[in-house]
Structures are given as structure tokens and as C-alpha cells.
N, CA, C and O atoms as a printed pandas DataFrame, in Angstrom:
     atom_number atom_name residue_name chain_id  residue_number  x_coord  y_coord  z_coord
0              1         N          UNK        A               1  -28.170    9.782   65.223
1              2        CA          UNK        A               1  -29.231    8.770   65.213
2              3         C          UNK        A               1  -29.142    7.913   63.948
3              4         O          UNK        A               1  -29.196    6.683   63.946
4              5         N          UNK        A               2  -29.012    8.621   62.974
5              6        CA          UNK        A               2  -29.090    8.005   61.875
6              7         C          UNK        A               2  -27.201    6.372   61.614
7              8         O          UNK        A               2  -27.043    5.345   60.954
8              9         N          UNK        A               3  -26.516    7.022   62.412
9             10        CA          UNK        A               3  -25.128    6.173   62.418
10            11         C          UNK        A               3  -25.857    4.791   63.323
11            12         O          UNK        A               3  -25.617    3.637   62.968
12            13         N          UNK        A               4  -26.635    5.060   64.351
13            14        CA          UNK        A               4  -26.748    4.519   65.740
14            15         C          UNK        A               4  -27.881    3.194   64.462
15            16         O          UNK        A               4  -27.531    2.037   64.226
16            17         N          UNK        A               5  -28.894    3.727   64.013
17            18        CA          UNK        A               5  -29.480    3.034   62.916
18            19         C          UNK        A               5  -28.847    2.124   61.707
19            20         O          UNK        A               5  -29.245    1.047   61.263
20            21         N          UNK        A               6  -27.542    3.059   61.266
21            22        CA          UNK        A               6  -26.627    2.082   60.121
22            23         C          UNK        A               6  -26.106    0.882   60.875
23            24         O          UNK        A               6  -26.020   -0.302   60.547
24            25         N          UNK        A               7  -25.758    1.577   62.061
25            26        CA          UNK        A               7  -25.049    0.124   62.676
26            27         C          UNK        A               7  -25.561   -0.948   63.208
27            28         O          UNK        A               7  -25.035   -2.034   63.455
28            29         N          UNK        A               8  -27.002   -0.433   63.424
29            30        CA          UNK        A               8  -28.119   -1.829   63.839
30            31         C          UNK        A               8  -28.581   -3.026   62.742
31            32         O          UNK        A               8  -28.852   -4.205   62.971
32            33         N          UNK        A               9  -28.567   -2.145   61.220
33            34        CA          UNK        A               9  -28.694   -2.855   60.352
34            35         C          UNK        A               9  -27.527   -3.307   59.807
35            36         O          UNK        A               9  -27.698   -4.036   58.830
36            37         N          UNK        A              10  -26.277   -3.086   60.159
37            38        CA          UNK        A              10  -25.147   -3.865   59.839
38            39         C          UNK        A              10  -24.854   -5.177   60.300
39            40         O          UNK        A              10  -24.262   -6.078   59.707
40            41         N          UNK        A              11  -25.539   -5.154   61.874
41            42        CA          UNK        A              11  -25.074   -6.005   63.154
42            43         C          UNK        A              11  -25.594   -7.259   62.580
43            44         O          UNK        A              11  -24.721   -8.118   62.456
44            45         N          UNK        A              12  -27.167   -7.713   62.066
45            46        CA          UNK        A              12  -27.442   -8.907   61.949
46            47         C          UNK        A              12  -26.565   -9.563   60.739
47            48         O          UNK        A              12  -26.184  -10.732   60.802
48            49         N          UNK        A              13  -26.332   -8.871   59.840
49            50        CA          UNK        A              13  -25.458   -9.547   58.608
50            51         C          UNK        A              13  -24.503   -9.820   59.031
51            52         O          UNK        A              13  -24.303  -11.030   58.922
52            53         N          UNK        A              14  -23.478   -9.122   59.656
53            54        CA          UNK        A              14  -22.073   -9.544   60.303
54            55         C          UNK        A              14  -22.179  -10.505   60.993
55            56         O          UNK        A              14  -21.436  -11.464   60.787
56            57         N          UNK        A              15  -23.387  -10.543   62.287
57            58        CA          UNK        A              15  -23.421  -12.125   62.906
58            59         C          UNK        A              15  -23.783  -13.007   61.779
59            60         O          UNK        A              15  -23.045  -13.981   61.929
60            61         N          UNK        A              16  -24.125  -13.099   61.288
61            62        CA          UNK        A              16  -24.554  -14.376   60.465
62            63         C          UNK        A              16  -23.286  -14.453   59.408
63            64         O          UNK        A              16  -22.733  -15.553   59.418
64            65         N          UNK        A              17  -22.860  -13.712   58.714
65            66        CA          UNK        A              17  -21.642  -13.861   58.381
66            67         C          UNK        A              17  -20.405  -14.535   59.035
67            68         O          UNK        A              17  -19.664  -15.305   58.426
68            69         N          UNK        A              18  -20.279  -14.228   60.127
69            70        CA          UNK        A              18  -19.444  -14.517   61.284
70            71         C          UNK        A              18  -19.758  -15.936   61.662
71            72         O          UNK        A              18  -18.888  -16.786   61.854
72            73         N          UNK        A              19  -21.188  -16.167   61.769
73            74        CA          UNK        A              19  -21.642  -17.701   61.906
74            75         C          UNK        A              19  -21.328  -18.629   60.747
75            76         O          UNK        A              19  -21.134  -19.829   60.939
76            77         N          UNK        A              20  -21.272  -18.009   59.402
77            78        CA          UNK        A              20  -20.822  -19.473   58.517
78            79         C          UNK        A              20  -19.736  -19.449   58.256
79            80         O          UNK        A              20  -19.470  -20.359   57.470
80            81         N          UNK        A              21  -18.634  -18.658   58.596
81            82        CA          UNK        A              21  -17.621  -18.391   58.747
82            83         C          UNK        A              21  -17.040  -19.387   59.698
83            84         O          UNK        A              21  -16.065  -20.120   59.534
84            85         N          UNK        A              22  -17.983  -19.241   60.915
85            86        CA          UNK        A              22  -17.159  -20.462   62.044
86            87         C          UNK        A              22  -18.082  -22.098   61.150
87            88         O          UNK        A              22  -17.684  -21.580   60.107
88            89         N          UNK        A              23  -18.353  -22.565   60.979
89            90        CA          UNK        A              23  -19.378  -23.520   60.358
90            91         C          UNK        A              23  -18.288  -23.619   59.376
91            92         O          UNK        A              23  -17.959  -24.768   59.080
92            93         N          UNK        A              24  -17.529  -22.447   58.693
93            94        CA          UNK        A              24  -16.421  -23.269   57.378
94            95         C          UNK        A              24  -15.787  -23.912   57.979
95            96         O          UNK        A              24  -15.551  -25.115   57.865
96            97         N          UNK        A              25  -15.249  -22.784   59.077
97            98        CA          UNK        A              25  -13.837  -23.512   59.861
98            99         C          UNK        A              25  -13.779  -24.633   60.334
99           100         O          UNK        A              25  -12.873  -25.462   60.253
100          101         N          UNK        A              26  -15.356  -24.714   61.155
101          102        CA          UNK        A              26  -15.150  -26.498   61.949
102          103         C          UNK        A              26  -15.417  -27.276   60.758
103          104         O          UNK        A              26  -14.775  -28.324   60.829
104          105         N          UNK        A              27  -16.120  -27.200   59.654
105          106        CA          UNK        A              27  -15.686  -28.411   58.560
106          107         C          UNK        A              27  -14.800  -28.734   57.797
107          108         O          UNK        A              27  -14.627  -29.655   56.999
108          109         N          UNK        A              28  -13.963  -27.428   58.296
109          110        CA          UNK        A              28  -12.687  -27.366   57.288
110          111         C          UNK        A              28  -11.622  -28.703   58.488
111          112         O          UNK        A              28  -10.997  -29.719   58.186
112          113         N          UNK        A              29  -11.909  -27.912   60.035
113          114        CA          UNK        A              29  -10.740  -28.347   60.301
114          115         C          UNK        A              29  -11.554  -30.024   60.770
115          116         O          UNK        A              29  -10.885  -30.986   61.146
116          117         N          UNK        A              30  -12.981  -30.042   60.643
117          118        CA          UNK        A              30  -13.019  -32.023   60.564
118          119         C          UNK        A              30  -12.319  -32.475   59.539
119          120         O          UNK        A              30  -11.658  -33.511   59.617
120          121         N          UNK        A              31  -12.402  -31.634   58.309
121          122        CA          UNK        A              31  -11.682  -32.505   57.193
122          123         C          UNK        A              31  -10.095  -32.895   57.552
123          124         O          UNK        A              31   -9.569  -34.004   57.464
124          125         N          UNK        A              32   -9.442  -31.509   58.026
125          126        CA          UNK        A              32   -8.060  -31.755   58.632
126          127         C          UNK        A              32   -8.065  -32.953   59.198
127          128         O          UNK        A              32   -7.481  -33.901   58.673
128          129         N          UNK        A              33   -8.694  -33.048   60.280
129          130        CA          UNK        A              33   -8.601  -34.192   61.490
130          131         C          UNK        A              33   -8.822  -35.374   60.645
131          132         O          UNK        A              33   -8.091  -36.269   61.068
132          133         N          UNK        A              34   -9.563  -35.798   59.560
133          134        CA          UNK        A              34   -9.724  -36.976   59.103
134          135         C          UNK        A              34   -8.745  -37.254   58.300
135          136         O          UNK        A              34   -8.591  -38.456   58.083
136          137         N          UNK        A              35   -7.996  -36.501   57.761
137          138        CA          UNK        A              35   -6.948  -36.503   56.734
138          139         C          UNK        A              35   -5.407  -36.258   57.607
139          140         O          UNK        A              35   -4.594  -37.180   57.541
140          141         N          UNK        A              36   -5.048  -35.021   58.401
141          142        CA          UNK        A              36   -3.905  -35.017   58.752
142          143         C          UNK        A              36   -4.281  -34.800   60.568
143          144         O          UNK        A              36   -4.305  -33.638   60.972
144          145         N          UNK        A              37   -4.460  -35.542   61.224
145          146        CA          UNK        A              37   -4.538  -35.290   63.039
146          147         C          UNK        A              37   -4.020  -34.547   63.338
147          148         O          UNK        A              37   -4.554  -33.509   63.729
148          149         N          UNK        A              38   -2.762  -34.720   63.299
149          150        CA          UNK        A              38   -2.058  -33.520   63.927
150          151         C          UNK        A              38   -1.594  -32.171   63.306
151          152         O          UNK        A              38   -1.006  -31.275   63.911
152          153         N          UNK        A              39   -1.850  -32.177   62.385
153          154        CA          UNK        A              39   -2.600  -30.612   62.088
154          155         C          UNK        A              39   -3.488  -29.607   62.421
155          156         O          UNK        A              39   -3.402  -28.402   62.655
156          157         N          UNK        A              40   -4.660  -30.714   62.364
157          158        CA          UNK        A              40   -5.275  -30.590   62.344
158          159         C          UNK        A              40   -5.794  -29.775   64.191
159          160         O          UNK        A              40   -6.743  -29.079   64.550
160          161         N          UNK        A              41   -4.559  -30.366   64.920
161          162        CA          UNK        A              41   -4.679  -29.958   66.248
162          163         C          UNK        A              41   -3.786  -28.977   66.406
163          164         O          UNK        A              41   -4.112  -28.409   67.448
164          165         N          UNK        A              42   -2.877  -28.482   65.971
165          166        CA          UNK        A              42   -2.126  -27.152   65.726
166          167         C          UNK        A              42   -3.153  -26.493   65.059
167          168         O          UNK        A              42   -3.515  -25.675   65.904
168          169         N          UNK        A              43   -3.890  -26.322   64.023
169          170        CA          UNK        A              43   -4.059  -25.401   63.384
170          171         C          UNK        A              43   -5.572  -24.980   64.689
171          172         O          UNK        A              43   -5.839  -23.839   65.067
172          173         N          UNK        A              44   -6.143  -25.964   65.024
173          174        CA          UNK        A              44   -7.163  -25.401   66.187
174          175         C          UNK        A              44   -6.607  -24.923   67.689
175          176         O          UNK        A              44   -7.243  -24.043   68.269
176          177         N          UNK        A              45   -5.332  -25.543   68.370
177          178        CA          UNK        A              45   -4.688  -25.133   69.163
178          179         C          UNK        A              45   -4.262  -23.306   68.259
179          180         O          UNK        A              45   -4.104  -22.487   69.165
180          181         N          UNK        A              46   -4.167  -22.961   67.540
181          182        CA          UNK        A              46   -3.317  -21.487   66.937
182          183         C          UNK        A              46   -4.831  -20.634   66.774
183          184         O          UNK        A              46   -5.076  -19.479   67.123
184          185         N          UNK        A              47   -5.433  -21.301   66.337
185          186        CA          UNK        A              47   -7.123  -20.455   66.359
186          187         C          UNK        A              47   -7.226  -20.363   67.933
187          188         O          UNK        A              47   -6.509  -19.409   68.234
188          189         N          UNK        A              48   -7.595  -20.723   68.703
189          190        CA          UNK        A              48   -7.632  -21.062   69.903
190          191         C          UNK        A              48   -6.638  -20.208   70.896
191          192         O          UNK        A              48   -6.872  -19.994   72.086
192          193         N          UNK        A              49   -5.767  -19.873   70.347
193          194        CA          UNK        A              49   -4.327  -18.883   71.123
194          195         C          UNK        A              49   -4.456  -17.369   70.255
195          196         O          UNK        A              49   -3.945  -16.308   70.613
196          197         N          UNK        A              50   -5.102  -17.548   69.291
197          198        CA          UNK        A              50   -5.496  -16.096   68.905
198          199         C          UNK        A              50   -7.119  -15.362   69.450
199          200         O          UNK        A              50   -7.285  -14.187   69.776
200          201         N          UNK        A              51   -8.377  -16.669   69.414
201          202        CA          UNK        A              51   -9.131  -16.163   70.041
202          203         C          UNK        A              51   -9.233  -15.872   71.617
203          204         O          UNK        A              51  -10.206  -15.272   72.073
């Protein structure tokens, strides 16, 4: 019980972690796109083939 409890209070930090995590990525890769296009579409096509 007590594991079943650690892991409930783990769960909301990891999502939200996980959420500005994706929030870096898409501003990272707008910056790509404004600076190099086609990078910028490989490097989201390779995210995209791993998720």
C-alpha cells in the first residue's frame, strides 16, 4: 500500500515535468523552423519515428 501511495505522489510531478519538457521542445523546434526549415523538419520527423 504504502509503494501503491509513493507512486501516486510521484505521478503528478512527472506529468507536469513531462509537460514542460514537451513546451521546451515545441519552442525549441519553432526556433529551428525560423532559423534552419529543414532541420527543423528532420529533427521533428526523428521525434516523431521514436514516439
Amino acid at each position: 500500500m504504502s509503494h501503491y501511495r509513493r507512486m501516486t505522489h510521484i505521478t503528478p510531478e512527472h506529468g507536469v515535468f513531462n509537460m514542460e519538457n514537451d513546451l521546451l521542445s515545441l519552442c525549441h523546434a519553432l526556433y529551428l523552423k525560423s532559423v534552419y526549415p529543414f532541420n527543423s523538419f528532420f529533427l521533428s520527423f526523428k521525434l516523431f519515428a521514436i514516439n
